[in-house]
N, C-alpha and C positions, 0 to 999 in steps of 0.2 A: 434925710432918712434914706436908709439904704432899699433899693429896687427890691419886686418881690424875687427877681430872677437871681438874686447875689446869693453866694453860697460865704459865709463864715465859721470862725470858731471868735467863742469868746470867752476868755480865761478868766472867770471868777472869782481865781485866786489863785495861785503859787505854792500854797504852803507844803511840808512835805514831813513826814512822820511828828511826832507827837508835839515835841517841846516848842518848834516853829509854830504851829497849829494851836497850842494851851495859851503862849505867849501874844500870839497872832501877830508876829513879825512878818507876815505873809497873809494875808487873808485865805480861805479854807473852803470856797465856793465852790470846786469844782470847775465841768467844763459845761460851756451850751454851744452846741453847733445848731446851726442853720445850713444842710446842705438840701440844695436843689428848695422845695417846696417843704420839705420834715425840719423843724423843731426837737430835739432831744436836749435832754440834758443828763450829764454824766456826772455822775459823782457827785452828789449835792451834800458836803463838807459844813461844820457849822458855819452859821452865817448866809447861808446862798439865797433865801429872799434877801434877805437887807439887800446883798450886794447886785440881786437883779435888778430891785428896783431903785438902788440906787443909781445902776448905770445909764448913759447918757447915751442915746433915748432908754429909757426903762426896757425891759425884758419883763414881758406880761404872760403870765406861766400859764394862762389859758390860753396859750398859743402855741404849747407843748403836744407833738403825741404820743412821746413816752420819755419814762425817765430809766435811766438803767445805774443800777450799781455794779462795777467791778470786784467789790468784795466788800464786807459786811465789817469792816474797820471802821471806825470813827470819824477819824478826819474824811472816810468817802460819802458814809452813811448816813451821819446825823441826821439831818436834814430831809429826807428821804420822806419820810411822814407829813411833815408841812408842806411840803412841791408838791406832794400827792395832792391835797385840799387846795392847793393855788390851782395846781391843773386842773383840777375837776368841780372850781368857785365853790368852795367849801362842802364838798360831797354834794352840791345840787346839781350835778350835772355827771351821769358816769357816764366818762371815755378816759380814752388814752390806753397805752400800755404801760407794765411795770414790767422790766427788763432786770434776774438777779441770777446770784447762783445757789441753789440746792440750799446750801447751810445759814444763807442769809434771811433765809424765808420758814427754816423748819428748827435749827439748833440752836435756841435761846434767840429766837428770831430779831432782826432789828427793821424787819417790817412788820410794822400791828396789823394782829388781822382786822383791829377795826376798821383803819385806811385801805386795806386790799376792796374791801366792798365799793369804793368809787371808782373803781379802771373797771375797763370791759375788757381787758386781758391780762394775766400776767405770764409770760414766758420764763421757762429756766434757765438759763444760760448752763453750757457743755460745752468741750474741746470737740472741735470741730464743727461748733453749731453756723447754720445758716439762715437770717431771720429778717425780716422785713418791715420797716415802719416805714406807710406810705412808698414815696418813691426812692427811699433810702433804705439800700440792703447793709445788713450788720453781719460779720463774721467775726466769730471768737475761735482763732487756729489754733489755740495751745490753749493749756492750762501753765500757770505761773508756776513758778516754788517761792511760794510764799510763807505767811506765819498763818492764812485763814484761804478758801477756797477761791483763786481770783483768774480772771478770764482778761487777756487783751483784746485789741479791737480792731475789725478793718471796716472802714467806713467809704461805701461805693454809690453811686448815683451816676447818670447817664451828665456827658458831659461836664464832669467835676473831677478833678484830682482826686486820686485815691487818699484816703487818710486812713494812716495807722498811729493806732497809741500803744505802746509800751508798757504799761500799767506794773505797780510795783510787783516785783520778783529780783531771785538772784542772778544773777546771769549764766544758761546756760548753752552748748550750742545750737541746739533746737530753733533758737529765735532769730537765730541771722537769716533763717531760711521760711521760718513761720510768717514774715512780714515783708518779705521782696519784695520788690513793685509796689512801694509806698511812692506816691508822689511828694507828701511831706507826711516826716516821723514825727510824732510826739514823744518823747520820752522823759520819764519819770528818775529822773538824777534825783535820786535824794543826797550822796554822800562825794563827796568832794575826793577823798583818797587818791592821789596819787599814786599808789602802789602798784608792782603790778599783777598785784593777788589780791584777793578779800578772803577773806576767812568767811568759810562756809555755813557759818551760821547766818551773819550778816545775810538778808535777806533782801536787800535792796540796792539798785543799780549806781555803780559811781561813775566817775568822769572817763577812766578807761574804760570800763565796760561801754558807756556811752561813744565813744572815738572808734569801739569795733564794729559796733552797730552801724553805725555812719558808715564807716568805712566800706563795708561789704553793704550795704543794702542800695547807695549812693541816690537819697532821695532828690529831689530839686530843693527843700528846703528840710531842716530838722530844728526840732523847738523843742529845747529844754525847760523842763518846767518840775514842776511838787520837790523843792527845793526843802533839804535837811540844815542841821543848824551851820553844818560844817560848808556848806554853798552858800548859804548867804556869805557865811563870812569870807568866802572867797570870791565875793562877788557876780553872779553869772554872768551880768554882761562879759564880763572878761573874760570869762572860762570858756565863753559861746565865740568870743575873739576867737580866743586862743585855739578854738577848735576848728574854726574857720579856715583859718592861716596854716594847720596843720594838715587836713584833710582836702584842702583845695576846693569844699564844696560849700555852701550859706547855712551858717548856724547862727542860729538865733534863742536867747535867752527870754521865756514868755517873763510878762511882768504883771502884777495883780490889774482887772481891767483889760487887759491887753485884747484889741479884734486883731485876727490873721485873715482876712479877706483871700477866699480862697482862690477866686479868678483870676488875681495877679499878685497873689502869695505877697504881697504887701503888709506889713504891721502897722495898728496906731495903739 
């Protein structure tokens, strides 16, 4: 059992836009970090109890102080309503925070407002917000371009690697600068492409986009993750090789399950 002092993340699944996610060639969990003493959980995607307490040692959501959505899509949201009732043992107990943005809470909402009555907070997420669970501070620098209202993430605590996550968007250049001083990236490759354009509709980060990020931001570690149909079949371990070997610095492909132990950036 890992010490109370240990900071992690723990990738509850992989999956990344729809068909990966319907299919569930990737499991859809989201993410739980443990940094410093806070509990959060990110993105709670269909399936994210099963797979807390499926994991080894379970993840027991009353030990949660808040859950935050990035954007009000499916594969991040589902779930969101049930981690509510786990964290707060089925509405008899309000605490915690809900962490969203504007449209995920007001426009055809996919939080019920019957579930908001269990948090003793819910915050709205904004570009440029700065916000605090327990002794973990949350910044959202940018707002995305995305298909619905979506915020990325800087994740800070005294004595902890800074963590940033990438959260799906197109890629523009705003974000090489919105996340400098990551100690390790998270980033959200859903699309494999090669190329060295995407058509501006596409909406979500491929493998070059991901290599520029890297490249200018130069974290100690970067972790590929919410993988589209076109990365699985390209494998990510190999793609996160191959980015390794390109850019000179540790790229790593998360995999469903996966902890990144933040104190010695280690994976199991």
């Amino acid at each position: 059992m890992a010490s109370a002092g240990q900071s992690w993340l723990k990738f509850l699944g992989t999956a990344g836009a729809r068909f990966v996610m319907l299919k569930q060639l990737r499991a859809s969990g989201g993410l739980w970090a443990k940094i410093g003493q806070t509990h959060l959980l990110i993105d709670p995607g269909p399936g994210t109890l099963v797979r807390a307490l499926s994991s080894r040692p379970a993840l027991d959501a009353s030990q949660l102080a808040a859950i935050l959505l990035t954007h009000r899509h499916l594969d991040h949201a589902n779930d969101v309503n049930v981690m509510i009732e786990a964290m707060t043992e089925g509405g008899f107990k309000r605490r915690g925070q809900l962490f969203a943005p504007r449209e995920a809470l007001e426009d055809d909402p996919v939080v019920l407002r019957y579930s908001r009555q269990f948090v003793q907070q819910i915050q709205v997420l904004e570009e440029g917000g700065d916000y605090s669970v327990g002794d973990l501070k949350v910044r959202t620098p940018l707002r995305h371009v995305h298909g619905a209202e979506t915020y990325g993430l800087v994740l800070e605590a005294p004595g902890t690697p800074k963590v940033a996550l990438i959260v799906d968007t197109r890629f523009f250049d705003a974000l090489l600068e919105a996340y400098a001083g990551a100690d390790v990236l998270v980033i959200h490759t859903v699309r494999y492409d090669r190329g060295d354009t995407t058509p501006e509709e596409i909406l979500h980060l491929n493998v070059v986009d991901a290599e520029r990020l890297i490249r200018h931001i130069r974290p100690k570690l970067a972790v590929l993750t919410h993988f589209g149909m076109t990365m699985v079949r390209a494998k990510p371990w190999v793609v996160a090789e191959e980015l390794s070997q390109r850019t000179g610095l540790r790229v790593v492909a998360a995999s469903d399950g996966m902890r990144l132990d933040l104190d010695s950036l280690s994976a199991t």
